[in-house]
N, C-alpha and C positions, 0 to 999 in steps of 0.2 A: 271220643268224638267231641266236638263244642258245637256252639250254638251262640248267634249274638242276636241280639233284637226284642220285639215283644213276645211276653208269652202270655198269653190272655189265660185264663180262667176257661175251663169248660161250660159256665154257666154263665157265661156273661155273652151278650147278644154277637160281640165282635170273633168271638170263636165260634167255628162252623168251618166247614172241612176246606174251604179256600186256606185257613189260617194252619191248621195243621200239614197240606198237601205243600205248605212255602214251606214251612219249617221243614219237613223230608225230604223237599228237595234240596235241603242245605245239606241235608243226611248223605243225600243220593253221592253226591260231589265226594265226598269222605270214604264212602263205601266202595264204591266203583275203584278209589284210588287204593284200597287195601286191595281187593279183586288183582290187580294188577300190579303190588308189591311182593304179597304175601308168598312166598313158596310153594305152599301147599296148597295152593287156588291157582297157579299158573298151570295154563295146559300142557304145558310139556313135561309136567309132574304127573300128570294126569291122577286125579282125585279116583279114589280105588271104593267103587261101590260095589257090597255082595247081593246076590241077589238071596232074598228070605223064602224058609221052606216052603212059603206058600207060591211061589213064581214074585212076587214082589219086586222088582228093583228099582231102589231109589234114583232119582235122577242123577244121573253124573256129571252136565257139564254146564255153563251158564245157560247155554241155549234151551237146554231141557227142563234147567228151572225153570226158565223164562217162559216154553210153551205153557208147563205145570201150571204156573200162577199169572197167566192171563187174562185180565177182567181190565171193563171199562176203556178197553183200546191202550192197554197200559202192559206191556209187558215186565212182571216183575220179579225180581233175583233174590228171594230174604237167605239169609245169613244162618238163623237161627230157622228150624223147621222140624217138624213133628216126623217128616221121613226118618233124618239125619238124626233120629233119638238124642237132640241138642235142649239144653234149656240155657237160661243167662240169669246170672248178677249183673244187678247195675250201684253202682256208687257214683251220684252225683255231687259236684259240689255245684251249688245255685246264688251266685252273687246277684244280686237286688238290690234296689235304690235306700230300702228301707234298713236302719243299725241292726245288728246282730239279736236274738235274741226277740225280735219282735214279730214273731211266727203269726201268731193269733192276731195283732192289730193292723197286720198286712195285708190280711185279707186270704181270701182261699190259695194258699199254699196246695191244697190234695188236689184241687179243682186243676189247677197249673200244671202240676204234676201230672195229671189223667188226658190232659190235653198232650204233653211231651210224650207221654206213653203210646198216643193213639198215632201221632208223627214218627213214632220208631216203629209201628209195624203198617203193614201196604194192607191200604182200603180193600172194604170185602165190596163196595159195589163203588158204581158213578158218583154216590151223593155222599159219598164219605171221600171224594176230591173236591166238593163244594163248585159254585156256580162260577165260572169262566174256563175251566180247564176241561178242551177241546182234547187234548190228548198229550204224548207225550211229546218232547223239544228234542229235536236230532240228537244232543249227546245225551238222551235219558232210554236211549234203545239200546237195550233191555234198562228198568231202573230197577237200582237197587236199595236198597234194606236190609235194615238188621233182621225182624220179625215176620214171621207169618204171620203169626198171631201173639200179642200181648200177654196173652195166659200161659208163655214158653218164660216170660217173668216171674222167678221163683225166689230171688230175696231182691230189696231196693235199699240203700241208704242213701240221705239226704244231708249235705250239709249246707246249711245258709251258712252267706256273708254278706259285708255290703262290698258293692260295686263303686268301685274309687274312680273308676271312669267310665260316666254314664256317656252313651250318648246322643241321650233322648230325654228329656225330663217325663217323659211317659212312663207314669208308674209301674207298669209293666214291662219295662225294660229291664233286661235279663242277659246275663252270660252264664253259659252250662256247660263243664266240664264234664263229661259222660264218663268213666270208666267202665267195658262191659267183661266179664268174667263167662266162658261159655264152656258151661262142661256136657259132659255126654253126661243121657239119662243111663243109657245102655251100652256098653264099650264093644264098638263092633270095628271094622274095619273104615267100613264107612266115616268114622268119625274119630279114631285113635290119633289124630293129627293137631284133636286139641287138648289132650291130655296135656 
């Protein structure tokens, strides 16, 4: 996945879940288009969920994620999910205004990071989409997402660079090259597709 634009700091005043709900919706745009590449996600493969000794069965199809993870008037699809015994590697490369090398004088680098992490997985309520967002925009029914939750993040690497073509002199102007790695915790049926 990429990313272009600012990425604020978790702690700095201009981030607040308006600022991470635009970045996911850059996400959304990406995800939705894998949904509808990938093989193993088209319904006419139909995605094979068993049901668990206990009566349990996982959601099987977008629709059913989508009722699954509904909150905030937001119907949403994550990718990665605690049903689907899924977790993810991520390997980022993070090109910045700032030379290589100058981690620490940059400024919060973890804070940036923890804000991009909270944009990869779908808000637990309303106020983690921050103030103007009414609901979601005709092609965001269902949206989608990598995450349910962020703690499905089990290794990160990080490589800075500088950004040779800014286009913003806003120091927190940022390109993000995401790679995400998603393995099963538990190899079941359900999820042998990403072996």
């Amino acid at each position: 996945m990429t990313y272009a634009g600012p990425l604020y700091g978790s702690s700095k005043r201009e981030t607040n879940g308006k600022h991470k709900h635009a970045i996911r919706k850059v996400f959304h745009k990406q995800l939705k288009r894998l949904w509808e590449v990938a093989p193993h996600f088209r319904p006419e493969n139909g995605l094979q969920f068993i049901t668990t000794s206990d009566g349990y069965q996982p959601p099987a199809t977008i629709v059913d994620l989508s009722k699954k993870f509904e909150r905030a008037g937001y119907k949403f699809v994550p990718l990665v999910t605690e049903d689907l015994c899924l977790k993810c590697d991520l390997s980022v490369l993070y090109l910045r205004l700032d030379p290589p090398g100058m981690v620490i004088q940059s400024g919060d680098i973890d804070n940036r990071l923890k804000t991009l992490f909270d944009a990869l997985k779908m808000p637990k309520d309303k106020a983690e989409l921050g103030d103007g967002y009414v609901g979601p925009d005709d092609n965001e029914k269902p949206f989608f997402c990598l995450l349910e939750d962020d703690r499905l993040v089990t290794s990160v690497s990080v490589d800075t660079d500088i950004l040779l073509e800014p286009l913003s002199s806003d120091k927190s102007e940022s390109r993000l090259i995401i790679t995400v790695r998603i393995i099963p915790i538990r190899l079941s049926v359900s999820n042998m597709h990403f072996v």
